[in-house]
C-alpha atoms as a printed R data frame, in Angstrom:
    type eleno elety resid chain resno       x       y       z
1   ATOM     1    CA   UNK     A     1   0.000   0.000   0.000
2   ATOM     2    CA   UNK     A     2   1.471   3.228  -0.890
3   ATOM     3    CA   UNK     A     3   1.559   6.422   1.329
4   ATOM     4    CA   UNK     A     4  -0.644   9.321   0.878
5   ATOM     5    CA   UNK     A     5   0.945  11.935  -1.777
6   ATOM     6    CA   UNK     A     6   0.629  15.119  -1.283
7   ATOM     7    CA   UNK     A     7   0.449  16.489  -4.752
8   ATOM     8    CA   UNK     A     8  -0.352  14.057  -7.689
9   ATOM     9    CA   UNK     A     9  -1.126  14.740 -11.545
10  ATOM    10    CA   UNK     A    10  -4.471  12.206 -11.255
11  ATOM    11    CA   UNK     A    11  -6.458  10.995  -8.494
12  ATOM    12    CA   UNK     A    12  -8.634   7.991  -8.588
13  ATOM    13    CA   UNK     A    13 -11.424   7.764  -6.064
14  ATOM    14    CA   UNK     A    14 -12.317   4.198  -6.142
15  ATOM    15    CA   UNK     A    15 -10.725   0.878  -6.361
16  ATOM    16    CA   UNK     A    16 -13.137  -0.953  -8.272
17  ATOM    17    CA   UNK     A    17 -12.758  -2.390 -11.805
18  ATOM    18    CA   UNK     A    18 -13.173   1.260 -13.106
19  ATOM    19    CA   UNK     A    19 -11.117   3.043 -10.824
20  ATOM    20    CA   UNK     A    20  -8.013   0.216 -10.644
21  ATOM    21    CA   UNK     A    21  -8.198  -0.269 -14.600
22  ATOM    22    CA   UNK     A    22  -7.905   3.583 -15.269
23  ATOM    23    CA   UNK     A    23  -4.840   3.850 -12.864
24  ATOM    24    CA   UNK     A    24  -3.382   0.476 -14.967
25  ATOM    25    CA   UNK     A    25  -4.024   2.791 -18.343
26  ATOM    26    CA   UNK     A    26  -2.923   5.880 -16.980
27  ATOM    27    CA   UNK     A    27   0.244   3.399 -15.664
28  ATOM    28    CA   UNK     A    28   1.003   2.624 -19.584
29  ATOM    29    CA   UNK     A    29   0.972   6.326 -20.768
30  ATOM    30    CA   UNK     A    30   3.000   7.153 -18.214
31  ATOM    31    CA   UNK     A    31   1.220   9.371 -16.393
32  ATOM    32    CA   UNK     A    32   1.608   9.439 -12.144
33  ATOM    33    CA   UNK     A    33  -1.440   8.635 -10.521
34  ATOM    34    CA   UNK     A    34  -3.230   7.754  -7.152
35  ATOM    35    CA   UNK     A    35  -5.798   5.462  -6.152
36  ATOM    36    CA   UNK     A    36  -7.787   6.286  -3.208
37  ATOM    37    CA   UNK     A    37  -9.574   3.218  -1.636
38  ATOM    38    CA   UNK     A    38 -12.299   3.697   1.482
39  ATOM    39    CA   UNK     A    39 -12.145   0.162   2.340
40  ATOM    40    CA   UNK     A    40  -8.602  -2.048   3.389
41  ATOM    41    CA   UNK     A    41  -9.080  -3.907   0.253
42  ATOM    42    CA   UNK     A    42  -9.672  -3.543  -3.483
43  ATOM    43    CA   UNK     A    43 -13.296  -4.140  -5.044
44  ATOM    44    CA   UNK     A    44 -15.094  -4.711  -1.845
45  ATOM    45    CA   UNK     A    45 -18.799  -3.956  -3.686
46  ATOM    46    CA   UNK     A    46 -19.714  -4.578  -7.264
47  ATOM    47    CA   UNK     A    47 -16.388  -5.410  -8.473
48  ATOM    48    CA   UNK     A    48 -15.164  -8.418  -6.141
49  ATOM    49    CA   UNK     A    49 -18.747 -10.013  -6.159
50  ATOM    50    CA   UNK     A    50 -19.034  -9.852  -9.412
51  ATOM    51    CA   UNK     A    51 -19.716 -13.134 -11.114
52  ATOM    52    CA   UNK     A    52 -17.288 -12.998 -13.510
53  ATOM    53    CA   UNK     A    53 -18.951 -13.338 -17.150
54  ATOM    54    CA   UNK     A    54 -16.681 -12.110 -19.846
55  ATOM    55    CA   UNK     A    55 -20.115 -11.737 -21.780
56  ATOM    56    CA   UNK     A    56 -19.037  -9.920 -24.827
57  ATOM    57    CA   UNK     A    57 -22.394  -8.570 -26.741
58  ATOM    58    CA   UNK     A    58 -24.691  -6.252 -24.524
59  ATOM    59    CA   UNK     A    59 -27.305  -4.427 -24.756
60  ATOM    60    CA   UNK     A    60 -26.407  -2.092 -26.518
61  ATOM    61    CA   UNK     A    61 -23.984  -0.631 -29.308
62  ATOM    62    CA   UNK     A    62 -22.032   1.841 -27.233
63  ATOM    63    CA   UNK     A    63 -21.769  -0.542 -23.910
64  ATOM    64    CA   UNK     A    64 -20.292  -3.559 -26.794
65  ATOM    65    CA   UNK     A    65 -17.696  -1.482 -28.147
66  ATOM    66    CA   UNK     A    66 -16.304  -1.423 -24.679
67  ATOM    67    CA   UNK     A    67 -17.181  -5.102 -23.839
68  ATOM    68    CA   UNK     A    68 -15.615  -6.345 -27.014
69  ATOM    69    CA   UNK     A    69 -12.382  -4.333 -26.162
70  ATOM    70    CA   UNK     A    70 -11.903  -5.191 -22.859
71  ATOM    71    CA   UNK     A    71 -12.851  -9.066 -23.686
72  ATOM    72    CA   UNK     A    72  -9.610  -8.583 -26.382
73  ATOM    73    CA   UNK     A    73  -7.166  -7.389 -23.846
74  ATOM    74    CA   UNK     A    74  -8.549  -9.951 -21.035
75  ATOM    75    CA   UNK     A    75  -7.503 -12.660 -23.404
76  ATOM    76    CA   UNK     A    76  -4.556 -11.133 -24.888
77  ATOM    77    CA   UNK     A    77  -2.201  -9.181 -21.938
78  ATOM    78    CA   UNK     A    78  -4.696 -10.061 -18.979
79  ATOM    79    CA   UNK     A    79  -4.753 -13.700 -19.886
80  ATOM    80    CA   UNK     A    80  -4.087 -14.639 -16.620
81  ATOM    81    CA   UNK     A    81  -7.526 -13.457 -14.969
82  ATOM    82    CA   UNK     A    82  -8.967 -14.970 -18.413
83  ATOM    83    CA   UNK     A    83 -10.947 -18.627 -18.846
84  ATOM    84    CA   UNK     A    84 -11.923 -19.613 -22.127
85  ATOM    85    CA   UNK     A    85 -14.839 -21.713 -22.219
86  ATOM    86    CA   UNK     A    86 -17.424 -19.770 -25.015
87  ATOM    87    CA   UNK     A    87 -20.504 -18.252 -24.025
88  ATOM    88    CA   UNK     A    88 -24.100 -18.867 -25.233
89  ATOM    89    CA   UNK     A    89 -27.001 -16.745 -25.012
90  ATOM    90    CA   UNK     A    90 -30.733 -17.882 -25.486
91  ATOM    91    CA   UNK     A    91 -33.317 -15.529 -25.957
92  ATOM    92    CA   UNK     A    92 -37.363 -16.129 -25.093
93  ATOM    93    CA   UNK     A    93 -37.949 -13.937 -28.384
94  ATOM    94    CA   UNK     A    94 -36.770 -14.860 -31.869
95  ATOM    95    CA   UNK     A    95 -36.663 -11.062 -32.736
96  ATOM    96    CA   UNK     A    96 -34.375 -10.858 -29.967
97  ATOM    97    CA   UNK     A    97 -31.796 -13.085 -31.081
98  ATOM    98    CA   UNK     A    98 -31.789 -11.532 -34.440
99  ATOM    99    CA   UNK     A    99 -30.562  -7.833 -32.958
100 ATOM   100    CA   UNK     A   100 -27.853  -9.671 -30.679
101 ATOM   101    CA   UNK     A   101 -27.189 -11.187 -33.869
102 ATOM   102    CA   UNK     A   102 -27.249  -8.295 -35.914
103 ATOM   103    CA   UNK     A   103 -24.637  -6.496 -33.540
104 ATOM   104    CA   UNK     A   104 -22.296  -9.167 -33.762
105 ATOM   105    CA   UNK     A   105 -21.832  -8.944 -37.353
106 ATOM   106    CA   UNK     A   106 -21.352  -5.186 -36.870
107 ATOM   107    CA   UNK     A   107 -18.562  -5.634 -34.506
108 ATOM   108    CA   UNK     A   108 -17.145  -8.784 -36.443
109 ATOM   109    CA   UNK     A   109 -17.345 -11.341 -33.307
110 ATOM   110    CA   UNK     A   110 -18.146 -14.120 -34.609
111 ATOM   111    CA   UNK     A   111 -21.562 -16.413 -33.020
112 ATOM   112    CA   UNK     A   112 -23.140 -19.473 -34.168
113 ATOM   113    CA   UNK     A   113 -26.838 -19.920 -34.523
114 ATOM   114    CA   UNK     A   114 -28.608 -22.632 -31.930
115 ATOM   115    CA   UNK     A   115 -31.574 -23.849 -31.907
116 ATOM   116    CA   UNK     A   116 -33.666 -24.782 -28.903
117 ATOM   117    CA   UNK     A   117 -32.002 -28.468 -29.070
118 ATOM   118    CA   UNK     A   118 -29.006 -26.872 -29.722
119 ATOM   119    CA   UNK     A   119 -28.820 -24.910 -26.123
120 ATOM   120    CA   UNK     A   120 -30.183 -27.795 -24.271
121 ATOM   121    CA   UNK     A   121 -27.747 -29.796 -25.432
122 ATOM   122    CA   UNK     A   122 -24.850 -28.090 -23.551
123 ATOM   123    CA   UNK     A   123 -27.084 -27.477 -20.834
124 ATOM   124    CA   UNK     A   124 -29.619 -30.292 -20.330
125 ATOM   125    CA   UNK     A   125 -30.732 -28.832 -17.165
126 ATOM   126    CA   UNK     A   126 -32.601 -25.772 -18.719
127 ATOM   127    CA   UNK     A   127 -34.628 -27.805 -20.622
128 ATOM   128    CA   UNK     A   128 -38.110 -25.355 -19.617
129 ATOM   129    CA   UNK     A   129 -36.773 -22.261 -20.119
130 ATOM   130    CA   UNK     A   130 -38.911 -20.452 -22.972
131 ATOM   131    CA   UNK     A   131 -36.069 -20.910 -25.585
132 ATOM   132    CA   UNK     A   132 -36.572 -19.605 -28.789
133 ATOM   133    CA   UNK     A   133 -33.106 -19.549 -30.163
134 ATOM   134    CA   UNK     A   134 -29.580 -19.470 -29.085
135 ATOM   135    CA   UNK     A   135 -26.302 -17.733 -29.732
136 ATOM   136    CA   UNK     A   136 -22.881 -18.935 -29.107
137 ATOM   137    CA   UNK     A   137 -20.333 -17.022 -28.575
138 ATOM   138    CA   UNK     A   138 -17.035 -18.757 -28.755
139 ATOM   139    CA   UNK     A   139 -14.636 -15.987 -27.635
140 ATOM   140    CA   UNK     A   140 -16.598 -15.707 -24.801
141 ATOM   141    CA   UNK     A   141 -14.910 -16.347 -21.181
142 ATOM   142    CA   UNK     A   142 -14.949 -16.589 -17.508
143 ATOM   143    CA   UNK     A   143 -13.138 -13.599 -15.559
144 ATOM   144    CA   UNK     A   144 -10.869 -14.241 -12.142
145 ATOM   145    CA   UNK     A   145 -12.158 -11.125 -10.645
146 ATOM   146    CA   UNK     A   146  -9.855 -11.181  -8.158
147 ATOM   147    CA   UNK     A   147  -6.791 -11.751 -10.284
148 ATOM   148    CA   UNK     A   148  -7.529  -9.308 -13.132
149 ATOM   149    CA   UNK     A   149  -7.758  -6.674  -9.645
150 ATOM   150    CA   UNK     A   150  -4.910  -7.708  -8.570
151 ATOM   151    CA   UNK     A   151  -3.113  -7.162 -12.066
152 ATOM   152    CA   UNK     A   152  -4.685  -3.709 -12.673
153 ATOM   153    CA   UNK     A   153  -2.831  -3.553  -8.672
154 ATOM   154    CA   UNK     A   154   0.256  -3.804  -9.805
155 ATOM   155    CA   UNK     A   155   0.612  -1.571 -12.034
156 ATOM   156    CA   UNK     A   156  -0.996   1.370  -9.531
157 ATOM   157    CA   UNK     A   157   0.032   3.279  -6.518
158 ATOM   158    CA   UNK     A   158  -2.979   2.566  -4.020
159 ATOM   159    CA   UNK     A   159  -3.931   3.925  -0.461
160 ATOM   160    CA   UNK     A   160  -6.454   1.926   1.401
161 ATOM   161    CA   UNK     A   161  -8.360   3.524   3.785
162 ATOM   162    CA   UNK     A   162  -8.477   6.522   2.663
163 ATOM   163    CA   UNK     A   163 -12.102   7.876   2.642
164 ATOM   164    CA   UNK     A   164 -12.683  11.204   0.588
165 ATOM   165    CA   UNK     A   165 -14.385  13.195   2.838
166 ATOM   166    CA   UNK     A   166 -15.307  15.658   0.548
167 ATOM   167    CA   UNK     A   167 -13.468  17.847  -2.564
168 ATOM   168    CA   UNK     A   168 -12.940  21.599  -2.545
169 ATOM   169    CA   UNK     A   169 -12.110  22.941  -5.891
170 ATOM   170    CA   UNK     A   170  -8.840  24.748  -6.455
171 ATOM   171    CA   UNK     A   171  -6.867  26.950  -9.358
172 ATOM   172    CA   UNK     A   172  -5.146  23.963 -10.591
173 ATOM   173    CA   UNK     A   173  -7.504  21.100  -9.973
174 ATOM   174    CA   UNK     A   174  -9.104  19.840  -6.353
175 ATOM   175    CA   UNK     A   175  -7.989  19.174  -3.033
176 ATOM   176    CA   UNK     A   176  -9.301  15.797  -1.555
177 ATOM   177    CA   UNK     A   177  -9.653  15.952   2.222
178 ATOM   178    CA   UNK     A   178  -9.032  12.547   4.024
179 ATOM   179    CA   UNK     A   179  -8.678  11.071   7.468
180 ATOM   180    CA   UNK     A   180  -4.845  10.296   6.238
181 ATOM   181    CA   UNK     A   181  -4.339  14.317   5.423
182 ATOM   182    CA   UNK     A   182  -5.172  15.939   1.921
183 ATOM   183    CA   UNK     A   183  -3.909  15.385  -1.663
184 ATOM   184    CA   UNK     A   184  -3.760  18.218  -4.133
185 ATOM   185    CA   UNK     A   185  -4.768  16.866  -7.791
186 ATOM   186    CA   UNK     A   186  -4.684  18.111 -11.095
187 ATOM   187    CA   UNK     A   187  -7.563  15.799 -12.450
188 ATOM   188    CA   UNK     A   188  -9.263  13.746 -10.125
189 ATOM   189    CA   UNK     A   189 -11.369  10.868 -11.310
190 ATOM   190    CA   UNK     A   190 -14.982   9.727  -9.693
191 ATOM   191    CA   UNK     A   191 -15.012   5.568  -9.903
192 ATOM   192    CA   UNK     A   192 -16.917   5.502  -7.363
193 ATOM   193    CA   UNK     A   193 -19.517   3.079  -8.517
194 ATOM   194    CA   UNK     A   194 -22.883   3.291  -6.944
195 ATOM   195    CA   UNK     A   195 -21.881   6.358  -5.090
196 ATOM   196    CA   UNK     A   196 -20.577   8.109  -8.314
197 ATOM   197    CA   UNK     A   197 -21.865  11.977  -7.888
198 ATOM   198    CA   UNK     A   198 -22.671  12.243  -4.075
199 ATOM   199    CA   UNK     A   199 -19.059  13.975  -3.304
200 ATOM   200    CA   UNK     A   200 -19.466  16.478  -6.734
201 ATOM   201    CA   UNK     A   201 -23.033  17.066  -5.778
202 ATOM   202    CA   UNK     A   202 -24.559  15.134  -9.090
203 ATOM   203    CA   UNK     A   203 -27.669  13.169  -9.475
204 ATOM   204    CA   UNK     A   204 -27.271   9.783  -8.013
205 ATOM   205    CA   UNK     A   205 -27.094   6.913 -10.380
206 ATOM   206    CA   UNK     A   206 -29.934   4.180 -10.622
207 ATOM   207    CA   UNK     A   207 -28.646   0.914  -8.387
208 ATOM   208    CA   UNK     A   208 -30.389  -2.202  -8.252
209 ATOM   209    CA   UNK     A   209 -29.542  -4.965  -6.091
210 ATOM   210    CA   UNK     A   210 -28.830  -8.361  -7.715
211 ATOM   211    CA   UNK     A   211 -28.132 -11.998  -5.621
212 ATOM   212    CA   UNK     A   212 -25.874 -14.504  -6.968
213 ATOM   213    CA   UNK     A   213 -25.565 -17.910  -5.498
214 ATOM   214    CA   UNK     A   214 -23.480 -20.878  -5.668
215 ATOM   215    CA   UNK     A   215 -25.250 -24.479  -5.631
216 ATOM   216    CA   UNK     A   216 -24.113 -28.105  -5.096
217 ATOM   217    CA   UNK     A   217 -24.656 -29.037  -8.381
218 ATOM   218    CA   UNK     A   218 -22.158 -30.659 -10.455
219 ATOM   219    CA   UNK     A   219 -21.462 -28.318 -13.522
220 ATOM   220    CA   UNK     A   220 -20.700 -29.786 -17.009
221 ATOM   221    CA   UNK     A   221 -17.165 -29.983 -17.858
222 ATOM   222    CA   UNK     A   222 -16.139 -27.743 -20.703
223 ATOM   223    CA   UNK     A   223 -19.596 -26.171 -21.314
224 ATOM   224    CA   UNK     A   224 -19.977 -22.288 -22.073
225 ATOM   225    CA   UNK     A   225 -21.528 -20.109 -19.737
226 ATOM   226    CA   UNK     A   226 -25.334 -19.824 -20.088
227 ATOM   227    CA   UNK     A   227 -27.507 -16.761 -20.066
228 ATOM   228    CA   UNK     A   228 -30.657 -16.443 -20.715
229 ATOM   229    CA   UNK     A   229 -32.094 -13.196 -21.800
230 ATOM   230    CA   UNK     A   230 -35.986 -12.488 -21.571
231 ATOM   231    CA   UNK     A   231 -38.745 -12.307 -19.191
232 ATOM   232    CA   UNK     A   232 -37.238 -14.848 -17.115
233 ATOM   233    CA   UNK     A   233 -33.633 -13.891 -16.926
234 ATOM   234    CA   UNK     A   234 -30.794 -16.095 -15.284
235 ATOM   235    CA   UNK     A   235 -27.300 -16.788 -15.813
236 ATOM   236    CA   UNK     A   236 -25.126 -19.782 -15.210
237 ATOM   237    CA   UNK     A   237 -21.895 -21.449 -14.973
238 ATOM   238    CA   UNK     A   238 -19.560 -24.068 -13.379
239 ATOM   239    CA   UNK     A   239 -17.858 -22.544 -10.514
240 ATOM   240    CA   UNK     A   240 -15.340 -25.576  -9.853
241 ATOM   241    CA   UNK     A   241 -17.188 -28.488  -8.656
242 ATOM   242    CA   UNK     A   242 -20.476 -26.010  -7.975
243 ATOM   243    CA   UNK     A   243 -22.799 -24.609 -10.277
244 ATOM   244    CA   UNK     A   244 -22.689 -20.664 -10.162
245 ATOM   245    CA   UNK     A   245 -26.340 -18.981 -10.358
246 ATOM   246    CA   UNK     A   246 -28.160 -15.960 -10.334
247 ATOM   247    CA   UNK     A   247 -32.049 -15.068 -10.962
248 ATOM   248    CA   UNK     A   248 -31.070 -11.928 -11.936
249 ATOM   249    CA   UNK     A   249 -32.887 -10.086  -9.961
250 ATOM   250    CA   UNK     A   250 -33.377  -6.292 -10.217
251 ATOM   251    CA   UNK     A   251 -34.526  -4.749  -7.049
252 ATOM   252    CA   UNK     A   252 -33.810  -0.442  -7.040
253 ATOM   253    CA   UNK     A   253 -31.663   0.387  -3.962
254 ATOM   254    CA   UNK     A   254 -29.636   2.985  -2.412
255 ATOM   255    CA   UNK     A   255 -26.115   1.959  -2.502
256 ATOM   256    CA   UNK     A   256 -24.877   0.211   0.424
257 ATOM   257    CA   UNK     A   257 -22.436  -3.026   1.015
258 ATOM   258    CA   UNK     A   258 -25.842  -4.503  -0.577
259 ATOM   259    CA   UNK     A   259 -26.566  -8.578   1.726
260 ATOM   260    CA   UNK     A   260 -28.395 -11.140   0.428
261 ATOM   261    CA   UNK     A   261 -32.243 -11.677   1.808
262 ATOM   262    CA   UNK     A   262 -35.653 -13.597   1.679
263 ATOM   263    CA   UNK     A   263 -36.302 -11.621  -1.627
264 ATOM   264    CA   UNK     A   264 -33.444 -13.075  -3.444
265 ATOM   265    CA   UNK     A   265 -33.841 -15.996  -2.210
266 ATOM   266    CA   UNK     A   266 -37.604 -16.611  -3.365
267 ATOM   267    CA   UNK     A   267 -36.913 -15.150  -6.813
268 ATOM   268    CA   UNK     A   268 -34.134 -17.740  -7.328
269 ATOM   269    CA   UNK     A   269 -36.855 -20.711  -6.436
270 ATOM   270    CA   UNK     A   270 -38.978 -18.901  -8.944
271 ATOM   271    CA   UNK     A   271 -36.633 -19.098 -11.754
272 ATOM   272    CA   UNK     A   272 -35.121 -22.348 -11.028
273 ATOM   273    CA   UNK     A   273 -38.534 -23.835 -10.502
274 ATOM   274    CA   UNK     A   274 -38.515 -25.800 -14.180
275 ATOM   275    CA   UNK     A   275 -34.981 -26.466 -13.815
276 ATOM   276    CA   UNK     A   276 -33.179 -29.458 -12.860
277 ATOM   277    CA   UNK     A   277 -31.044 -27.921 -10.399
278 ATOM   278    CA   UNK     A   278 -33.998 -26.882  -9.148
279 ATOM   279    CA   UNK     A   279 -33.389 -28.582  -5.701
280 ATOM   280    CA   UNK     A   280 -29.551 -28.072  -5.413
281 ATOM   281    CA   UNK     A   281 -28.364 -26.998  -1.934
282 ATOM   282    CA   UNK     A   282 -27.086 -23.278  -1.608
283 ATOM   283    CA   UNK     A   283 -23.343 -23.555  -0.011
284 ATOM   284    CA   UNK     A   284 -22.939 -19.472  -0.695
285 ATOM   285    CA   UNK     A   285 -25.126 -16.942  -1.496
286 ATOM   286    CA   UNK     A   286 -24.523 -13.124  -1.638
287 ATOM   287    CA   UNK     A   287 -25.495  -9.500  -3.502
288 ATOM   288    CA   UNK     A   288 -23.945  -6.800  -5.016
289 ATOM   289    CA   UNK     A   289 -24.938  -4.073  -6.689
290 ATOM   290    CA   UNK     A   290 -25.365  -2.568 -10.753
291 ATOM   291    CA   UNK     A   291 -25.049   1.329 -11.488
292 ATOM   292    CA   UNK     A   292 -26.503   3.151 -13.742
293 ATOM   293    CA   UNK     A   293 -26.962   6.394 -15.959
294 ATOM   294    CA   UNK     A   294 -29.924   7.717 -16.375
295 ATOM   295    CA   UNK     A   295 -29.832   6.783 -19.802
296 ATOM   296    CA   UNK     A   296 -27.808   3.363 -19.482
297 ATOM   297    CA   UNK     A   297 -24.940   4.601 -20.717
298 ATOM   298    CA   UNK     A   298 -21.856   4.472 -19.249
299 ATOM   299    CA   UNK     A   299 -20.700   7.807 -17.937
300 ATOM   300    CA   UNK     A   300 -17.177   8.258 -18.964
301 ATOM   301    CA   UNK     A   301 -14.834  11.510 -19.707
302 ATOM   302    CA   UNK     A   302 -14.219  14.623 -18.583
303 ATOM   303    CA   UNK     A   303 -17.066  16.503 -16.999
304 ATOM   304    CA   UNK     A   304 -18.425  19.421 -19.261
305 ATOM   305    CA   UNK     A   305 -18.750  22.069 -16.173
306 ATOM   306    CA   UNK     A   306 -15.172  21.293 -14.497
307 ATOM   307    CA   UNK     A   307 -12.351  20.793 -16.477
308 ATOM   308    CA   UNK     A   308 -10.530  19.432 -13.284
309 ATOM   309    CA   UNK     A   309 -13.300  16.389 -13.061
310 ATOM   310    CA   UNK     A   310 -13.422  12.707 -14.948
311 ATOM   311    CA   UNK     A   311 -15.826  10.724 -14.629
312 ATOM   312    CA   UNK     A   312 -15.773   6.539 -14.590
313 ATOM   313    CA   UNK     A   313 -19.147   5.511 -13.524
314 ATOM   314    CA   UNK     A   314 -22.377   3.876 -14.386
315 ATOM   315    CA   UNK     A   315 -20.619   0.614 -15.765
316 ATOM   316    CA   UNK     A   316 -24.431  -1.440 -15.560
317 ATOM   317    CA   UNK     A   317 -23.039  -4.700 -14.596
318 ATOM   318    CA   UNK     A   318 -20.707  -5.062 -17.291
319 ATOM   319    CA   UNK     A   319 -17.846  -3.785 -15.692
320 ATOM   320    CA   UNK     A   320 -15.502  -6.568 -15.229
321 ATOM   321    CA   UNK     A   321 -15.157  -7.473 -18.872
322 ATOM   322    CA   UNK     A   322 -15.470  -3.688 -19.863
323 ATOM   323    CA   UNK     A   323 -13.085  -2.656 -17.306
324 ATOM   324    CA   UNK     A   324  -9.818  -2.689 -19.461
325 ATOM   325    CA   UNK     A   325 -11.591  -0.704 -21.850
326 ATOM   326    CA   UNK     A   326 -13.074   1.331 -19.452
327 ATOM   327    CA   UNK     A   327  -9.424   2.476 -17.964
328 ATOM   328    CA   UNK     A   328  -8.394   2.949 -21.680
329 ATOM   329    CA   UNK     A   329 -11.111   5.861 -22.407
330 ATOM   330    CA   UNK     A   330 -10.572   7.144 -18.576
331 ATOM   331    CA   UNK     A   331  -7.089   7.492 -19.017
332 ATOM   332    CA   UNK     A   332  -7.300   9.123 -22.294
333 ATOM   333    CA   UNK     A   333  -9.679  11.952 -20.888
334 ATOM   334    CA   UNK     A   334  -7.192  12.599 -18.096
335 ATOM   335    CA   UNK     A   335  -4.038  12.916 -20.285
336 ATOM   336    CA   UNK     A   336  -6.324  15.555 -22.269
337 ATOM   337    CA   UNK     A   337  -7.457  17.132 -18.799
338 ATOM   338    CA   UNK     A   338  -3.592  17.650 -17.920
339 ATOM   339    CA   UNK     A   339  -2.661  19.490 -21.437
């Protein structure tokens, strides 16, 4: 853990996927820079319960450019946080499948058509979800959350608990007040995931709290990661010997270290109901938490009203296999911030 500067050229508040990647870019162009972490750890919230889907084609054009991106450098120089096993997606809506489809062949990844047979046949135990059609996605992946952290890590300078207690604007950038003294920075960057705005005074984001659970179920060897996209959302994957779940739930919340609850819990026996997992004991279960814009796209770049301010915020779930992309467009708004 490094000590607290007292002058830096970029300040990262944040140590989650958005705030350790951008300190990992701004680390490659050479450019000094501070990560300032509340908690004694890295990715204590969304980022290090993230369930680790390198899921490739969103919902969106705009949120896939960054997806794809960060998907090629998480299997290229971050191949060590990286587990190829293919993805597929199933939709309850043919139409559906056709724009996930369509975006593919706009951003040249590459997907195979399935059929319902063909999904069930890599995952027998879905057999009555509403399938209408399937995509794989063989460049698809798994993410070690806590190694592709760690690697962003190494490349930073990071102080652990050190709260910003609030930011007072000065001629050449902000001052960030903490319990461990104050740090004068030119830019200072807000990765502060769900609580992205409260220390500039913006509009919250939109969270919604999401439960993700591990059952003793034995996974298939080699299959891709399954999720379904529809009315009746889930994901899945092997998680060593354990099947990893979630119901993808979407409840709106304030942000908080978000715990799992009765809610979860119900809507999981909901959407497992016609599965054949269905009755698989629960050795772990626990929350987190997706941010978002306003208008679901990720906020990132340099603040139109301070020239001092970056944002890296509103990632909507998608920021572990976004995240090296993520860093890459932070870090190029701060090296135009400092000219």
């Amino acid at each position: 853990m490094a000590e607290l500067p007292t002058t830096i050229d970029v300040a990262i508040i944040g140590g989650g996927f958005a705030g350790a990647a951008t300190a990992w870019a701004l680390a490659r162009r050479g450019v000094p820079a501070v990560v300032l972490e509340r908690e004694p750890a890295l990715g204590r919230f969304a980022s290090g319960r993230s369930a680790g889907l390198g899921r490739q084609l969103a919902e969106d054009d705009a949120t896939s450019q960054l997806t794809i991106r960060g998907a090629a450098v998480l299997r290229g120089e971050l191949a060590a946080a990286w587990q190829p096993c293919g993805g597929i997606l199933s939709f309850d809506q043919q139409a559906a499948a056709e724009q996930y489809a369509a975006r593919a062949a706009r951003f040249g990844v590459p997907v195979t058509w399935l059929d319902r047979d063909g999904v069930l046949a890599r995952w027998p135990g879905a057999d009555d979800l509403p399938i209408a059609a399937g995509l794989l996605v063989p460049s698809d992946g798994v993410i070690d959350v806590a190694a592709l952290l760690a690697a962003f890590a190494r490349a930073a300078a990071v102080v652990l608990d050190a709260r910003v207690e609030r930011l007072e604007p000065t001629p050449g950038g902000a001052r960030l007040i903490t319990p461990r003294g104050a740090l004068d920075a030119r830019v200072v960057v807000d990765a502060t995931g769900a609580w992205a705005g409260e220390l500039t005074g913006d509009a919250a984001l939109d969270s919604f709290k999401r439960h993700v659970y591990l059952l003793e179920a034995e996974p298939i060897a080699g299959a891709p990661y399954l999720w379904h996209l529809g009315a009746d959302e889930l994901y899945v994957r092997g998680a060593g010997a354990e099947l990893m779940v979630s119901p993808c739930d979407a409840r709106p919340t304030a942000a908080a270290d978000q715990q799992p609850d009765s809610i979860g819990d119900a809507m999981l026996h909901v959407k497992l109901a016609s599965c054949a997992w269905s009755t698989a004991r629960v050795s772990r279960r626990w929350a987190c938490q997706r941010a978002f814009t306003a208008d679901r796209t990720m906020r990132l770049g340099r603040d139109p009203a301070r020239p001092w301010l970056v944002w890296a915020a509103g990632l909507g779930g998608h920021g572990a296999t976004a995240a090296p992309a993520v860093g890459e467009v932070v870090a190029d708004a701060c090296v135009a911030a400092l000219a």
